[in-house]
C-alpha positions in Angstrom: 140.4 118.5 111.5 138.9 121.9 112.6 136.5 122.0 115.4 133.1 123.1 114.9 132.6 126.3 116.8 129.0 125.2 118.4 126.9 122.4 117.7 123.9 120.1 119.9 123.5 116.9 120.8 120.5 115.6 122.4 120.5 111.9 123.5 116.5 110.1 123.2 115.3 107.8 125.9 116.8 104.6 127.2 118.2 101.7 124.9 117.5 98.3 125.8 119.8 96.0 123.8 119.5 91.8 124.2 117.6 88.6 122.8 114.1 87.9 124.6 114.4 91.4 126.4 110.8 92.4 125.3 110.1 89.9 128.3 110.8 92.8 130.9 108.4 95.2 129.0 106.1 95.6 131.9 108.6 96.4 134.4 110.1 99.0 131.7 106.4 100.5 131.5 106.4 100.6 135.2 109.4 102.7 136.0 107.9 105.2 133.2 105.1 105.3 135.1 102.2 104.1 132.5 99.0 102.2 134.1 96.8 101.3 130.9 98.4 100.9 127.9 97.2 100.8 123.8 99.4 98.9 121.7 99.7 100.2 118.4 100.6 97.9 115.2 99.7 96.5 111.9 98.1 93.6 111.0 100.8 91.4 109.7 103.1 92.4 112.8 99.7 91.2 115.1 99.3 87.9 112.6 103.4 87.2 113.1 102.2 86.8 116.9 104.8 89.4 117.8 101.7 91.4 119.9 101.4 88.6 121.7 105.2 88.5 122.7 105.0 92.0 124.3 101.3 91.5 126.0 102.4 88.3 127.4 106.6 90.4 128.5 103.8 93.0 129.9 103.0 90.4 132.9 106.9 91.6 134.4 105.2 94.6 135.6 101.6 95.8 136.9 100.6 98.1 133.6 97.7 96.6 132.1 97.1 96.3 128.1 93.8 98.0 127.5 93.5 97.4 123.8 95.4 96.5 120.4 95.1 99.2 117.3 96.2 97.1 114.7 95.3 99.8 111.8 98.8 101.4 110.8 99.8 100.9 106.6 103.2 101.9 105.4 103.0 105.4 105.3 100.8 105.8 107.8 98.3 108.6 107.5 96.6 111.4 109.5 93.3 109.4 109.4 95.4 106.9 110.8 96.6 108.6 113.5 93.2 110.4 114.5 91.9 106.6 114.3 94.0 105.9 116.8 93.9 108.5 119.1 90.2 107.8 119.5 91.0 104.7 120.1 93.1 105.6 122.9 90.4 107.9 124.8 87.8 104.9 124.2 89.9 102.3 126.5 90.9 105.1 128.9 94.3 104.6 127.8 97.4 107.2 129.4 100.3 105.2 128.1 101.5 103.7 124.9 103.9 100.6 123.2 104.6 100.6 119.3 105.0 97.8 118.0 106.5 97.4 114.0 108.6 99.7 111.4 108.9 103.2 111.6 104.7 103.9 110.5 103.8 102.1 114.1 106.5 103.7 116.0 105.5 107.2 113.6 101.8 106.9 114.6 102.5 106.0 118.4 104.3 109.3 119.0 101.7 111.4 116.8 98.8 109.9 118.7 100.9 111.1 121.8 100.8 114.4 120.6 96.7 114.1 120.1 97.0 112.7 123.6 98.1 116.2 125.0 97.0 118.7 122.8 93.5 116.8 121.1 92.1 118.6 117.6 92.9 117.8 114.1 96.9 116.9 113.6 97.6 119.2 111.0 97.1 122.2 113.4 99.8 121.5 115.4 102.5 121.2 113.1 105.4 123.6 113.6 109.0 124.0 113.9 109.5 122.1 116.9 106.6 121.0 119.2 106.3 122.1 122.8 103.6 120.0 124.2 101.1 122.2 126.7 101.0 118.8 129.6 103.1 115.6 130.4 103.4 113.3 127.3 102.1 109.7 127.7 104.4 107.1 128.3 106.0 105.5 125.2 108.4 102.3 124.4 108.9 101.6 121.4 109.7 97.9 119.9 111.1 98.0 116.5 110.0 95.2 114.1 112.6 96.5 111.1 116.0 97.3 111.3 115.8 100.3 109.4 113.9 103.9 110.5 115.5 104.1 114.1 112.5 106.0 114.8 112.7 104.0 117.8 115.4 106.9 119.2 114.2 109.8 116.8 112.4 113.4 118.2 110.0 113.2 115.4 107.4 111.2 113.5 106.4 111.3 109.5 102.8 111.4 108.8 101.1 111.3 105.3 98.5 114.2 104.8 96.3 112.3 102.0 94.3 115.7 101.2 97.9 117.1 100.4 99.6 115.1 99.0 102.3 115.5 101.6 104.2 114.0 104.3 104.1 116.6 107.6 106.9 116.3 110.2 106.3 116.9 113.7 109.5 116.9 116.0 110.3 117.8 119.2 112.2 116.2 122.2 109.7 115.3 123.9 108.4 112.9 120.9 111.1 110.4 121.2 110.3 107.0 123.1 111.1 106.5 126.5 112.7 103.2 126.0 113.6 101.5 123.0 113.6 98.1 123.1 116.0 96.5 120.5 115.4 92.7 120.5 116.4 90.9 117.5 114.1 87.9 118.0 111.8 90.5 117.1 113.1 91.2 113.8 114.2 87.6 112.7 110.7 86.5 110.9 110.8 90.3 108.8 111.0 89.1 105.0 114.2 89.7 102.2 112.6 92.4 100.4 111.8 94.0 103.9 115.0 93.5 105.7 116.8 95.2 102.6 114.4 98.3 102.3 114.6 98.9 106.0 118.3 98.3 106.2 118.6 100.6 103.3 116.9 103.1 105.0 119.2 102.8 107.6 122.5 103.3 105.4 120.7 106.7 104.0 120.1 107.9 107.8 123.7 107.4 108.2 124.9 108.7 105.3 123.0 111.8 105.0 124.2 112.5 108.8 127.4 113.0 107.5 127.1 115.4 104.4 123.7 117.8 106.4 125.4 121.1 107.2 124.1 120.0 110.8 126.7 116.8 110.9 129.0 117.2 114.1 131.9 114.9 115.7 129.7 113.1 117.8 127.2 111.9 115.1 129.9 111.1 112.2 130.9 108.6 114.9 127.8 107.0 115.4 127.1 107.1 111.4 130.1 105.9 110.3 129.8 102.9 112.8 126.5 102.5 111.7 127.5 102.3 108.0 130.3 99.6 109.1 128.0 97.6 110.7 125.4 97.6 107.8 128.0 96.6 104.8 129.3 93.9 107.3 125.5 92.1 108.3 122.9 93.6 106.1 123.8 90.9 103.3 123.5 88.3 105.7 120.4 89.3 107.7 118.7 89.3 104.0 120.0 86.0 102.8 120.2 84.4 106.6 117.1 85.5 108.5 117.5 83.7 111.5 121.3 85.0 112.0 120.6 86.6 115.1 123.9 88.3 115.0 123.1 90.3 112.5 119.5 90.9 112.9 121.0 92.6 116.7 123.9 94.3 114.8 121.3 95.5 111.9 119.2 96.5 114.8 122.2 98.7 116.4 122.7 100.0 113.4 119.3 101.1 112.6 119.4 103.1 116.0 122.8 104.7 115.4 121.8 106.2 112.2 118.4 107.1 114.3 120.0 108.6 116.9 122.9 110.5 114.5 119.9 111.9 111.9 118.2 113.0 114.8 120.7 115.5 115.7 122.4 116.2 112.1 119.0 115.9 110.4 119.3 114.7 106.5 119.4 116.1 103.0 118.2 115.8 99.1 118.0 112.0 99.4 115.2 112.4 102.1 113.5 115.0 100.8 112.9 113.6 97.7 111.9 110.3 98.9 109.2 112.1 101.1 108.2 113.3 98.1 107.7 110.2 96.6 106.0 108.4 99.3 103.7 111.1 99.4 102.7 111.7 95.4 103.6 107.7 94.3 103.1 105.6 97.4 107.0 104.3 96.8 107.8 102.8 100.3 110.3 105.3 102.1 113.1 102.8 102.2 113.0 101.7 98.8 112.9 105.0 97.6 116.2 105.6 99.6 117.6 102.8 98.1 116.9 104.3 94.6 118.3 107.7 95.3 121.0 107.6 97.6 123.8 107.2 95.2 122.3 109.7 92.9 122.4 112.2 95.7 125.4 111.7 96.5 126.9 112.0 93.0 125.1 115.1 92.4 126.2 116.2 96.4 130.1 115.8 94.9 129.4 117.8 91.5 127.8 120.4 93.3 129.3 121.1 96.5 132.6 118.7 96.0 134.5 121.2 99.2 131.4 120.0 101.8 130.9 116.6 101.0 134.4 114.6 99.7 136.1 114.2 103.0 132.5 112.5 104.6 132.1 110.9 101.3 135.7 108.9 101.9 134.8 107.8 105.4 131.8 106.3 103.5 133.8 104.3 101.5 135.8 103.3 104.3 132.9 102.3 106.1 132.1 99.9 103.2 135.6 98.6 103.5 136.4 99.9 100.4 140.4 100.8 100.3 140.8 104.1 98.8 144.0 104.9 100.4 145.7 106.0 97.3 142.7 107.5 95.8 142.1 111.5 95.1 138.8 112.9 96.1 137.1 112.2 92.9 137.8 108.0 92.6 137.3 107.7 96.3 133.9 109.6 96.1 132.7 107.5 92.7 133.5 104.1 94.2 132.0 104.9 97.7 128.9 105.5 95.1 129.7 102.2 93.6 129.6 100.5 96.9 126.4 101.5 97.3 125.2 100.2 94.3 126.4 96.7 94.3 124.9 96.7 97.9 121.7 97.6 96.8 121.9 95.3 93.6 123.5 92.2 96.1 120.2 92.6 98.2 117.7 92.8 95.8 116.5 96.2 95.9 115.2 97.8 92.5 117.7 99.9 91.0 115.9 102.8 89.2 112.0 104.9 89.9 110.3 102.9 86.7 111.3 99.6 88.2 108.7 100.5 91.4 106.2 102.2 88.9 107.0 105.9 88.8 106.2 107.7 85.8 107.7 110.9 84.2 104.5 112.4 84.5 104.9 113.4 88.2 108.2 114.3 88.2 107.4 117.5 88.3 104.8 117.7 91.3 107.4 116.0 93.4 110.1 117.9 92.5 108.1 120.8 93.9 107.1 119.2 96.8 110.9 118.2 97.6 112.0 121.4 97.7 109.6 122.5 100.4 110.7 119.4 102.2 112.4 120.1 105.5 114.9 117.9 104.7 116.2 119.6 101.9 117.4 122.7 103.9 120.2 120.9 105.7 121.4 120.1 102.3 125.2 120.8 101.9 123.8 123.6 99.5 119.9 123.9 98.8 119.3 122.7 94.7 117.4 124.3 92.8 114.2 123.0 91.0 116.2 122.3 87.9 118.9 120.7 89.4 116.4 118.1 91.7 114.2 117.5 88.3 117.6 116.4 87.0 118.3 114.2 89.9 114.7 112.5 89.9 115.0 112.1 85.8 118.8 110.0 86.1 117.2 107.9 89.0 114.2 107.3 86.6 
């Protein structure tokens, strides 16, 4: 295999791994250096009594909980965020603990961001942000096994009056812990364990075939990948298996931490897309789309994406030793389908309510989509209408 001639790597904040370790929150908070803290949440995470786990894991250190903003929705919004933010300056707060999926963790960092620079959101998105002060302390404690935005630089916000999700990333947006603790995760519903865990296979996957993908994240993906075939199945049909909840949890954060760094591709950018236009939640929209991705990834740019495509399949413990390029690639695409179809998850855009009649808005919108420029090769509009019309 031939070397890539330069690539980065940058590792996110501190991973915290082990049932019941949400208990030593407050001491975490501590050492970052946080004195009044805002939780940030949603409502059914705050009715599972999961808030109350890490207020009550806040009483291993001296940081004090200064209030609860319960308002984040899937797809969480720039009202949301702004929402928040207030909410933050009202109780005086300087440091902050998500609590939930990726929208929680998503509207922790943004409101971090506010926390720094104040104004309206939009206006500081750019290529990468450089905050103007110190950002506010932030741990993270994911509720889903799935976004790994837990260990991510950025945070995916839905811009209502656009129609569009913004990205704002930067270093210093990631977490400074992460707390994995699959107790957390073990009351999180079938359909929602497979979405999330879906989500977590696309990270993983589109690691591997962005023209970003380096040695050091195909490792973590392809672990990643392992791990989900092996315990997604289970976690779904056997919530309380706390093995797997942990190993979907590690999983989720590999794929974080490898997307991070290799950023993603078509599947991404047209599930932005659709969250944005259609209000399809970002992991079942993955779901949908990944294997259509990938098929038109191997018709279209077979040299850059066959060899990743094979450790795919590997990963799914799929034997393709005596395959060529072609049948290994089509039955990793397989795999992903009887995964998806094994946990539940729709299969096709109509089945979730999408109609033909926006294809063409989010088609438009996908290829302005960040994601779509670490694509193997960037489609044209033609060629990602035709993607959205077979996943139809």
């Amino acid at each position: 295999m031939t070397m890539e001639e330069w690539f980065e790597f940058q590792v996110p904040g501190k991973v915290i791994c082990a049932e019941h370790c949400v208990a030593s929150i407050g001491l975490e908070m501590d050492k970052l250096g946080g004195g009044k803290v805002l939780v940030v949440t949603d409502e059914g995470v705050e009715k599972a009594g999961l808030v109350r786990v890490v207020i009550e894991g806040m009483d291993s250190g001296t940081s004090e909980v200064v209030g609860v903003f319960n308002e984040v929705t899937p797809n969480s919004g720039v009202d949301i965020v702004h929402r928040c933010h207030a909410r933050a300056r009202s109780a005086g707060a300087d440091a902050l603990i998500s609590v939930g999926g990726g929208s929680s963790i998503d509207t922790a960092k943004a409101t971090a961001l506010l926390m720094v620079e104040g104004g309206d959101l939009p206006d500081h998105q750019r290529a990468v942000y450089l905050p103007s002060g110190p950002v506010p302390p932030h741990i993270s404690v994911p509720t889903t096994a799935g976004s790994g935005s837990e260990s991510t630089f950025a945070a995916a916000i839905l811009d209502k009056d656009q129609g569009l999700k913004l990205i704002f990333q930067g270093p210093d947006l990631a977490p400074g812990v992460a707390m994995l603790d699959p107790v957390m995760t073990r009351t999180l519903p079938p359909p929602l364990t497979a979405s999330t865990g879906m989500d977590a296979l696309t990270h993983c996957i589109e690691a591997l075939h962005s023209q970003m993908h380096e040695p050091i994240c195909d490792g973590l993906a392809v672990h990643g990948i392992r791990l989900i075939a092996e315990n997604l199945p289970v976690a779904v049909e056997h919530g309380e298996d706390i093995d797997a909840r942990k190993n979907m949890l590690i999983a989720a954060n590999m794929g974080g931490i490898a997307f991070a760094n290799a950023f993603m591709g078509i599947v991404h950018a047209m599930a932005h897309s659709l969250g944005g236009h259609c209000g399809v939640p970002h992991g079942v929209a993955n779901s949908i789309l990944l294997p259509y991705g990938m098929e038109f990834n191997m018709r279209r740019y077979p040299e850059a994406v066959a060899n990743q495509y094979r450790w795919v399949a590997e990963a799914l413990g799929i034997d393709i030793s005596h395959d060529d390029d072609k049948t290994a690639v089509a039955r990793a695409v397989e795999g992903v389908r009887e995964l998806t179809s094994k946990i539940g998850l729709p299969q096709k855009l109509s089945d979730v309510g999408v109609t033909g009649d926006c294809l063409g808005q989010v088609t438009e919108d996908a290829l302005l989509d960040g994601s779509m420029f670490n694509n193997p090769g960037e489609p044209g509009y033609d060629e990602v209408l035709e993607v959205f019309r077979q996943a139809l």
